[in-house]
OpenMM code with the backbone's topology and positions (N, CA, C; nanometers):
from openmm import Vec3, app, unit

residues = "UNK UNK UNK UNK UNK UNK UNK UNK UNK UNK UNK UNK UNK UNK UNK UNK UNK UNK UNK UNK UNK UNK UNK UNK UNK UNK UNK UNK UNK UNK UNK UNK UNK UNK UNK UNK UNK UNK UNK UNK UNK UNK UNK UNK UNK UNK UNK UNK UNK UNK UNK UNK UNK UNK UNK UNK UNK UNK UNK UNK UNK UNK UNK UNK UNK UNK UNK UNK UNK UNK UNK UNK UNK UNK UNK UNK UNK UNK UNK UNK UNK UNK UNK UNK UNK UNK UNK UNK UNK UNK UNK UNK UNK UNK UNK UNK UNK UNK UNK UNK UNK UNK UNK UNK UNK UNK UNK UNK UNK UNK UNK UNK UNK UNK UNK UNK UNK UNK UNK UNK UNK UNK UNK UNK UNK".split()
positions = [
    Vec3(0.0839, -0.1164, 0.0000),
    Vec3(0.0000, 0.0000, 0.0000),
    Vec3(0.0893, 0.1239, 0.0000),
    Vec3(0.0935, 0.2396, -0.0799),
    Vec3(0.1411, 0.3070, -0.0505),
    Vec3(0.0537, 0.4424, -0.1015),
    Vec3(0.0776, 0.5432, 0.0525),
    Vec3(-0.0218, 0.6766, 0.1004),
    Vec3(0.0784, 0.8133, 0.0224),
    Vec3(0.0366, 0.8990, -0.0280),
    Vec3(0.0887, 0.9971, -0.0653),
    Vec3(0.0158, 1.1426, 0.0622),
    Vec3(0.0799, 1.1797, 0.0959),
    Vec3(0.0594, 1.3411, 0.1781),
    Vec3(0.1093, 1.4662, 0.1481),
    Vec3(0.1278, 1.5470, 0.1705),
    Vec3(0.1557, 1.7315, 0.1269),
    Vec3(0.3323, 1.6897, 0.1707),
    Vec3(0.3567, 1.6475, 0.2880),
    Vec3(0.5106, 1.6091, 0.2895),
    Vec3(0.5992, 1.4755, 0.2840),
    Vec3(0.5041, 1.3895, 0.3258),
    Vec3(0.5215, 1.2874, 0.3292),
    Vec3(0.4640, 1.1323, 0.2328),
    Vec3(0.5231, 1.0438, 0.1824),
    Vec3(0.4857, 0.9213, 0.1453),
    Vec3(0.5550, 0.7791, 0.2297),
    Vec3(0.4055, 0.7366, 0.2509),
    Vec3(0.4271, 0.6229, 0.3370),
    Vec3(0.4236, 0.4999, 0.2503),
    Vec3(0.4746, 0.3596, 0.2649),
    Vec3(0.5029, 0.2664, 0.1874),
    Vec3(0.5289, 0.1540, 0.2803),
    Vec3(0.4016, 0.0559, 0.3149),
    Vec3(0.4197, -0.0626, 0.4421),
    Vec3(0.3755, -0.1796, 0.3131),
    Vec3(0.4845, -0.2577, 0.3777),
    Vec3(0.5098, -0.3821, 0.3450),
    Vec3(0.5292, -0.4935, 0.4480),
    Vec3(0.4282, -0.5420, 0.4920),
    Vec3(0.4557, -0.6346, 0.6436),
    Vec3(0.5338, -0.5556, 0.7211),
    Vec3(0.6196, -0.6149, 0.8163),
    Vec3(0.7145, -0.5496, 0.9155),
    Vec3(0.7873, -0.4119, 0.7967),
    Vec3(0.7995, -0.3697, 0.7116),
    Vec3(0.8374, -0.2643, 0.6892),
    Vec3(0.7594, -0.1677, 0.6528),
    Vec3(0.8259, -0.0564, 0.6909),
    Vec3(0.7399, 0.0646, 0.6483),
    Vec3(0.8605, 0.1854, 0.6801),
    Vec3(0.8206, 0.2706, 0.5456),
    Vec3(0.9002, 0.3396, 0.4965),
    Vec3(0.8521, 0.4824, 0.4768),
    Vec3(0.9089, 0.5803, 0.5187),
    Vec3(0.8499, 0.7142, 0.5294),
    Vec3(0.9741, 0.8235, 0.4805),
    Vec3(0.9566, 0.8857, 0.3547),
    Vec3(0.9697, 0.9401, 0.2845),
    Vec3(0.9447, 1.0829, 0.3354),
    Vec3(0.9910, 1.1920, 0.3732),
    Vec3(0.9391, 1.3142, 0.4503),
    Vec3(1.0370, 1.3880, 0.3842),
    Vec3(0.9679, 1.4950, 0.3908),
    Vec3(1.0327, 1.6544, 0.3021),
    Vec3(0.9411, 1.7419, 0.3084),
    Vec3(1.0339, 1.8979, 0.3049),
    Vec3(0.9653, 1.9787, 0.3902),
    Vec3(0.9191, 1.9939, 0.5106),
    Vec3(0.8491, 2.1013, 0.5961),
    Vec3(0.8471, 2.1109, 0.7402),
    Vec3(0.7006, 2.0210, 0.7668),
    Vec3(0.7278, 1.9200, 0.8846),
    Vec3(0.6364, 1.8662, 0.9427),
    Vec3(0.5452, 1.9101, 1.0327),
    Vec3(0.4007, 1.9336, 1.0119),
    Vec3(0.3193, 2.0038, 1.0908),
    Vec3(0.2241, 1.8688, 1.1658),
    Vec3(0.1573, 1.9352, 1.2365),
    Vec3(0.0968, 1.8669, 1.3477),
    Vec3(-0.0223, 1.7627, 1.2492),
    Vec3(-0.0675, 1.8456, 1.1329),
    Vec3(-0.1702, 1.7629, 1.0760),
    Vec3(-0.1235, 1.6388, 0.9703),
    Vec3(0.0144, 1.6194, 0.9420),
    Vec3(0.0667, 1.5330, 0.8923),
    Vec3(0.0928, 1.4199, 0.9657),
    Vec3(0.0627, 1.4262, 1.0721),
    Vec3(0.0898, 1.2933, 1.1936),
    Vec3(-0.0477, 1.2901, 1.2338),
    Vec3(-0.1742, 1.3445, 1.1832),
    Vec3(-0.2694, 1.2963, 1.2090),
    Vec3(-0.3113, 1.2499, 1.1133),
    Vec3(-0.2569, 1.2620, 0.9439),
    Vec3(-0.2969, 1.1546, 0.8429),
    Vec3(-0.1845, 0.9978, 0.8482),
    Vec3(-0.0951, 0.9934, 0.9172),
    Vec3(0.0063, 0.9385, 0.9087),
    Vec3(0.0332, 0.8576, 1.0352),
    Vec3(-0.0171, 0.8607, 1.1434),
    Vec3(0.0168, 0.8096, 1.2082),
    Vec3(-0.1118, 0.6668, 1.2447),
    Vec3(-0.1966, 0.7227, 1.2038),
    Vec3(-0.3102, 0.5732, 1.2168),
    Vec3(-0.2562, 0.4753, 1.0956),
    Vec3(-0.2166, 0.5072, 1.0274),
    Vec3(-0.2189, 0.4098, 0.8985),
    Vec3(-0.0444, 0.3347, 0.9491),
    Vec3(0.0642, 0.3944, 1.0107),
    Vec3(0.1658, 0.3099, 1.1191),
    Vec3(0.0832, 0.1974, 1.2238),
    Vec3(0.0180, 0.2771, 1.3371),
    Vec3(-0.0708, 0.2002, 1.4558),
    Vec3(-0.1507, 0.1123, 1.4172),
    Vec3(-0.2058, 0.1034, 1.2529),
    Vec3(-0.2425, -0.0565, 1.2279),
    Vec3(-0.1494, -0.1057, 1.1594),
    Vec3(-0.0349, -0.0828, 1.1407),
    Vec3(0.0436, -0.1871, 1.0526),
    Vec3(0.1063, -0.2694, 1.1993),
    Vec3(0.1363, -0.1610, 1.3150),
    Vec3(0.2075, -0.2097, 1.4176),
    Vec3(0.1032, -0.2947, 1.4878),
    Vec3(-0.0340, -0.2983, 1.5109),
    Vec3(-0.1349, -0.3814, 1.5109),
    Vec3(-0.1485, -0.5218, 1.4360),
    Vec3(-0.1071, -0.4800, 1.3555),
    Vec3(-0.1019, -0.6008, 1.2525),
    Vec3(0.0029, -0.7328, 1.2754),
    Vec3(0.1395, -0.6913, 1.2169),
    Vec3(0.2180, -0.7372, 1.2413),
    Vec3(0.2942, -0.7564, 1.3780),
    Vec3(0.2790, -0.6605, 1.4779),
    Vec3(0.3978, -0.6628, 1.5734),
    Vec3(0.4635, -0.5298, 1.5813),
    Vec3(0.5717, -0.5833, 1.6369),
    Vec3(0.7070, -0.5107, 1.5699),
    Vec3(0.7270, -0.4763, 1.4128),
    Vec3(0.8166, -0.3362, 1.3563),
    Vec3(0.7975, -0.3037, 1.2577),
    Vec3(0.9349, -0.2717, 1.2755),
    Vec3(0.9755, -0.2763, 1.1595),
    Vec3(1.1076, -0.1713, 1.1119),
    Vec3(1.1018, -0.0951, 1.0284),
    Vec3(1.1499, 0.0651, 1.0593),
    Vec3(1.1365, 0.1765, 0.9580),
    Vec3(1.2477, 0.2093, 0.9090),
    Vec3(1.2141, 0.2546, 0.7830),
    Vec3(1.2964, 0.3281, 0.7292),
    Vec3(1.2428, 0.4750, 0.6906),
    Vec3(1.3416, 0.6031, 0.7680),
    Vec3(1.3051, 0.7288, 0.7722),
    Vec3(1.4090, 0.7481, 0.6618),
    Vec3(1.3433, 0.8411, 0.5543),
    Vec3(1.4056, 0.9227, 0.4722),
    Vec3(1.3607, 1.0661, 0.4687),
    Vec3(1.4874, 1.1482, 0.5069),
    Vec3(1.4588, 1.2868, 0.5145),
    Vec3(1.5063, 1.3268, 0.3603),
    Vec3(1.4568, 1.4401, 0.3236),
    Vec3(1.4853, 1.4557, 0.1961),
    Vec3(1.4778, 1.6332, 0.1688),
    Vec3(1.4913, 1.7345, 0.1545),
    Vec3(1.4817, 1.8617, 0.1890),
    Vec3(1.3916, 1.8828, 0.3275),
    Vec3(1.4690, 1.8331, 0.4084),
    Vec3(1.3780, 1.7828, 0.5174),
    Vec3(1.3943, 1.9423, 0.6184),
    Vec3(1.3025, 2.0092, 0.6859),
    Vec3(1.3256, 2.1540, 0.7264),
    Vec3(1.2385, 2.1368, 0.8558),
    Vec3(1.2515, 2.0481, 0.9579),
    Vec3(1.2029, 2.0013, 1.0799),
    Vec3(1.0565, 1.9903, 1.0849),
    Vec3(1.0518, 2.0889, 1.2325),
    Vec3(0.8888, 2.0196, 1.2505),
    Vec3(0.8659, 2.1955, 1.2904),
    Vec3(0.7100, 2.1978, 1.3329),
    Vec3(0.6676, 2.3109, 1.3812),
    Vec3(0.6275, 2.2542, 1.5850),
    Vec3(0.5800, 2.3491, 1.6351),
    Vec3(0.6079, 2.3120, 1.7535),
    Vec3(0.4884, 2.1825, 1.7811),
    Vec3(0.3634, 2.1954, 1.7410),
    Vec3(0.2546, 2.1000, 1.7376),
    Vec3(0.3076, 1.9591, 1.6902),
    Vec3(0.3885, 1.9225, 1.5417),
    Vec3(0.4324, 1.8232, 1.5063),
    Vec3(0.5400, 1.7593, 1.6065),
    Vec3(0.6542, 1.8487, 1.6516),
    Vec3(0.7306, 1.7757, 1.7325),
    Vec3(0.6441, 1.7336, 1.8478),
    Vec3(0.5725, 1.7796, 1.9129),
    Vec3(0.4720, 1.7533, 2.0148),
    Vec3(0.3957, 1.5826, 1.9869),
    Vec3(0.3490, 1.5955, 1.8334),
    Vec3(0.3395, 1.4977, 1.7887),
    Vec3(0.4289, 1.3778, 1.7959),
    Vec3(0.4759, 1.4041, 1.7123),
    Vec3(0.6326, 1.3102, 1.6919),
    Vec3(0.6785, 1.2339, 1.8577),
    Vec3(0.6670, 1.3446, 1.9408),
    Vec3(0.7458, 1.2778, 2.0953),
    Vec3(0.6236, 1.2053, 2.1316),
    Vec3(0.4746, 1.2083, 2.1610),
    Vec3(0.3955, 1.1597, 2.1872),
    Vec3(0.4092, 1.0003, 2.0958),
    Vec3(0.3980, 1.0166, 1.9652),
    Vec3(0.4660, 0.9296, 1.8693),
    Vec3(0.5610, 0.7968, 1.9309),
    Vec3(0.7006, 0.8671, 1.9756),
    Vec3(0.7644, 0.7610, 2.0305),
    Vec3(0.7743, 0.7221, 2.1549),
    Vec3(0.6829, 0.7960, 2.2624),
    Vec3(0.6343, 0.6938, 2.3510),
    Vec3(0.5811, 0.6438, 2.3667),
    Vec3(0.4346, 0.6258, 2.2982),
    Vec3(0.3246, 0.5257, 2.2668),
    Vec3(0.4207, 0.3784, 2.1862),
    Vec3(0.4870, 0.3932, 2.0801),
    Vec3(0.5607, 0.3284, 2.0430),
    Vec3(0.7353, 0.2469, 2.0620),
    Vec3(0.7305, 0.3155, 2.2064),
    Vec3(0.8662, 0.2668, 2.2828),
    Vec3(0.9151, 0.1213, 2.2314),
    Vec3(0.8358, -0.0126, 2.2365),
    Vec3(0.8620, -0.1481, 2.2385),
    Vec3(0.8523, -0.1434, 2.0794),
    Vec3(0.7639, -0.0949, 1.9936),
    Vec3(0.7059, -0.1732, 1.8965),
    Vec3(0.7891, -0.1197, 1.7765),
    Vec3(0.9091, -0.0900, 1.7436),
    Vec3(1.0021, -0.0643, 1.6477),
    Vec3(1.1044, -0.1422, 1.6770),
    Vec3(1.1539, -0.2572, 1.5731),
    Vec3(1.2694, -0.3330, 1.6200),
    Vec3(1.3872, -0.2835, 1.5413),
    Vec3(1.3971, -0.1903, 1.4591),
    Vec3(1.4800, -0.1037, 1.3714),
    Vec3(1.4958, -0.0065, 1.2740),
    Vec3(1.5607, 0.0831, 1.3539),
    Vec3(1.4995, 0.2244, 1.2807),
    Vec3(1.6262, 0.2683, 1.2189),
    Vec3(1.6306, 0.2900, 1.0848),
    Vec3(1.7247, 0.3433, 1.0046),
    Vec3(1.6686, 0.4836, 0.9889),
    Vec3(1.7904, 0.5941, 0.9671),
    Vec3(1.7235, 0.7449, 0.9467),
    Vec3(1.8611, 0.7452, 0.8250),
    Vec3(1.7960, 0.8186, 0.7451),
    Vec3(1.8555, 0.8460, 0.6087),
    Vec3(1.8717, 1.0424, 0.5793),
    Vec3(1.9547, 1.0733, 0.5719),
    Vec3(1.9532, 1.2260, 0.5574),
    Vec3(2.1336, 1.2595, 0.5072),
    Vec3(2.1205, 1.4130, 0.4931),
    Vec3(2.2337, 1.4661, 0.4416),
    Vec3(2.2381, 1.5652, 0.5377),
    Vec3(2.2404, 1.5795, 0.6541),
    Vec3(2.2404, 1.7227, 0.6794),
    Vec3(2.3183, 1.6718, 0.8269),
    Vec3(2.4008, 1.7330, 0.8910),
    Vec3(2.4652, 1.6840, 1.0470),
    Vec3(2.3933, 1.6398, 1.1368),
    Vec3(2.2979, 1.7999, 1.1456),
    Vec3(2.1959, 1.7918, 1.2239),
    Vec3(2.0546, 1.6748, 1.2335),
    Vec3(2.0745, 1.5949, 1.1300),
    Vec3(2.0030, 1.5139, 1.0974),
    Vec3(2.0621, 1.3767, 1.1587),
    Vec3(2.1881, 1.3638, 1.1897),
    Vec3(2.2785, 1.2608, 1.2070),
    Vec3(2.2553, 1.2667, 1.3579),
    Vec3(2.2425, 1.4080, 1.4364),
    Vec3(2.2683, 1.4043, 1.5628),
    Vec3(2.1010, 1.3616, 1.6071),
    Vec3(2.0109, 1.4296, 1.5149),
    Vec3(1.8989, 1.3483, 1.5882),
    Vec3(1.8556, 1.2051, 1.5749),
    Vec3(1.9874, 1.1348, 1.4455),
    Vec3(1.9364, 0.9804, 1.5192),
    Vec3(1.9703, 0.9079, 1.6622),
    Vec3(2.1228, 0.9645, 1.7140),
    Vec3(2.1259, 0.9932, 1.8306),
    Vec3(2.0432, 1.0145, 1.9316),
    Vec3(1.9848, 1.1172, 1.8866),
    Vec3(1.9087, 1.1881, 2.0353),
    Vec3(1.7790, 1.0822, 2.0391),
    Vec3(1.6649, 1.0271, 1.8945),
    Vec3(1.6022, 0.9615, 1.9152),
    Vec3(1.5872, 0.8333, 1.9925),
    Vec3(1.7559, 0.7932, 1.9762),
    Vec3(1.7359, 0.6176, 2.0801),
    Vec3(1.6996, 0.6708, 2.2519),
    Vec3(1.7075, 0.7801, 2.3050),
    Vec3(1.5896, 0.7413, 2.4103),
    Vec3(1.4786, 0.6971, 2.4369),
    Vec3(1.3708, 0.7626, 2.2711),
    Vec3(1.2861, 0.7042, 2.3057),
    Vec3(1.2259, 0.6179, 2.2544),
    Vec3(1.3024, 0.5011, 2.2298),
    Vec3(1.3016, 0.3953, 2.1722),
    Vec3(1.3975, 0.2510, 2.2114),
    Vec3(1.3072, 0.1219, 2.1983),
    Vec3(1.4361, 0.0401, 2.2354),
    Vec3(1.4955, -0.0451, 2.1090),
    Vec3(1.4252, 0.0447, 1.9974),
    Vec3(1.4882, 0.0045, 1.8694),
    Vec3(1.6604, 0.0341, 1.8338),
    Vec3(1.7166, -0.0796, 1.7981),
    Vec3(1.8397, -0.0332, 1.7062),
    Vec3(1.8084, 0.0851, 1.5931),
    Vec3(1.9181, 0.1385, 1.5865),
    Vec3(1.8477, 0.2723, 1.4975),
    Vec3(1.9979, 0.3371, 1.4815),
    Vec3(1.9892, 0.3072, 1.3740),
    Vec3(2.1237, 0.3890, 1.2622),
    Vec3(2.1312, 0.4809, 1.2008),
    Vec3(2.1893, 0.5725, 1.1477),
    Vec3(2.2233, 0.6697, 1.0851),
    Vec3(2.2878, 0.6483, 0.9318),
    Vec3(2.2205, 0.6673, 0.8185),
    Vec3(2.2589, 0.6625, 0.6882),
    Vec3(2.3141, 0.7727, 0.6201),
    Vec3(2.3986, 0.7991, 0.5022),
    Vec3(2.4028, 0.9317, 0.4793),
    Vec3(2.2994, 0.8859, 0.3210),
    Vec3(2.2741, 0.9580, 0.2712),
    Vec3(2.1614, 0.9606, 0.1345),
    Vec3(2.2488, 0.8788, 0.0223),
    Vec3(2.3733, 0.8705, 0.0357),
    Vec3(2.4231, 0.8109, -0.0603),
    Vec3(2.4289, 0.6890, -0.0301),
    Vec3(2.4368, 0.6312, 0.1188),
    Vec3(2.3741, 0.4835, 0.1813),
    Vec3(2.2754, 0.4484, 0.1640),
    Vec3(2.1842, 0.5379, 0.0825),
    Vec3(2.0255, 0.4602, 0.1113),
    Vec3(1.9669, 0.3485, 0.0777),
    Vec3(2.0547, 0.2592, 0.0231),
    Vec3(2.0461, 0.1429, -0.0059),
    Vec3(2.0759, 0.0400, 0.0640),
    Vec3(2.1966, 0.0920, 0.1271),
    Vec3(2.2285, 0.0117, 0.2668),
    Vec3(2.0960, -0.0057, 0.3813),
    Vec3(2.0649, 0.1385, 0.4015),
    Vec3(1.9557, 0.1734, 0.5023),
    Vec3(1.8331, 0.0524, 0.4881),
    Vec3(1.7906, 0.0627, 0.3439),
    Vec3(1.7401, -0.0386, 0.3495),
    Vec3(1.7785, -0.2091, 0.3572),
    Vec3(1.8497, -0.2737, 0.2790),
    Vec3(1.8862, -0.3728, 0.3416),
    Vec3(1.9324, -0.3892, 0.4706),
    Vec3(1.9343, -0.3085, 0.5258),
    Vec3(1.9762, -0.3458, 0.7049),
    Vec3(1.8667, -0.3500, 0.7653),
    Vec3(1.7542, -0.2656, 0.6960),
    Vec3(1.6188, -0.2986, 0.7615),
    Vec3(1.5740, -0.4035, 0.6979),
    Vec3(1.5789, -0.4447, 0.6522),
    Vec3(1.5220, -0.5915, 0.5713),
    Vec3(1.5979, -0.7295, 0.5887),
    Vec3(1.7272, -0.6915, 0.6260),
    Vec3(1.7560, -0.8274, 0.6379),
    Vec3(1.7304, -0.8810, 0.8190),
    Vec3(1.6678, -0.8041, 0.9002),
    Vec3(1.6226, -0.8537, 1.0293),
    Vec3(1.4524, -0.9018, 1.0145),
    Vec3(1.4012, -0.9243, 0.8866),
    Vec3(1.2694, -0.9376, 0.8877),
    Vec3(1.2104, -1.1203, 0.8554),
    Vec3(1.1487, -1.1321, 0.9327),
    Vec3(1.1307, -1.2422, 0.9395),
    Vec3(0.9937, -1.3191, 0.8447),
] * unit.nanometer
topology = app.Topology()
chain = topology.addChain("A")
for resn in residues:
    res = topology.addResidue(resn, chain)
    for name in ("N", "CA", "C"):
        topology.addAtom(name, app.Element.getBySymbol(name[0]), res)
């Protein structure tokens, strides 16, 4: 199945699911986007993502609000999170994200993005 949005395209395939984001993330993009995750993670279990930032220009204060609510509802249910970007600052928030998460979760640069994905795919059962 795959969802098209104003910033985002989502793309779930059993345990994977893949999110495509560009441009600034607002609060109403995690309210088209985040039910259509909570049944895949319903579905299957555990999930592994793959985040691709792509002219990616953060969040507004409502979306990050989002987003943190996001990964504590979802603490257990990510078994690997790849983040894909070009930008430093993008590198340091895969960092900062493993608090709230007990997912493995790596850092790609855009020219890895191929890696990103096979590392999420080859833990899928």
């Amino acid at each position: 199945m795959s969802i098209d949005f104003k910033a985002i395209e989502l793309v779930e395939e059993g345990k994977f699911v893949h999110l495509k984001i560009s441009g600034k993330l607002e609060k109403q993009d995690y309210e088209m986007f985040v039910p259509e995750i909570d049944k895949q993670i319903e579905e299957q279990g555990k999930v592994n993502m793959l985040v691709e930032l792509i002219d990616f220009n953060g969040w507004t204060a409502g979306a990050l609000w989002e987003d943190t609510k996001f990964g504590l509802r979802h603490f257990n249910d990510i078994e690997r999170l790849a983040i894909v970007g070009d930008k430093t600052w993008e590198k340091g928030m895969a960092y900062f994200c493993k608090v709230f998460t007990t997912a493995t979760v790596r850092y790609f640069d855009v020219s890895k993005r191929d890696d990103a994905e096979q590392w999420i795919k080859e833990n899928e059962s």
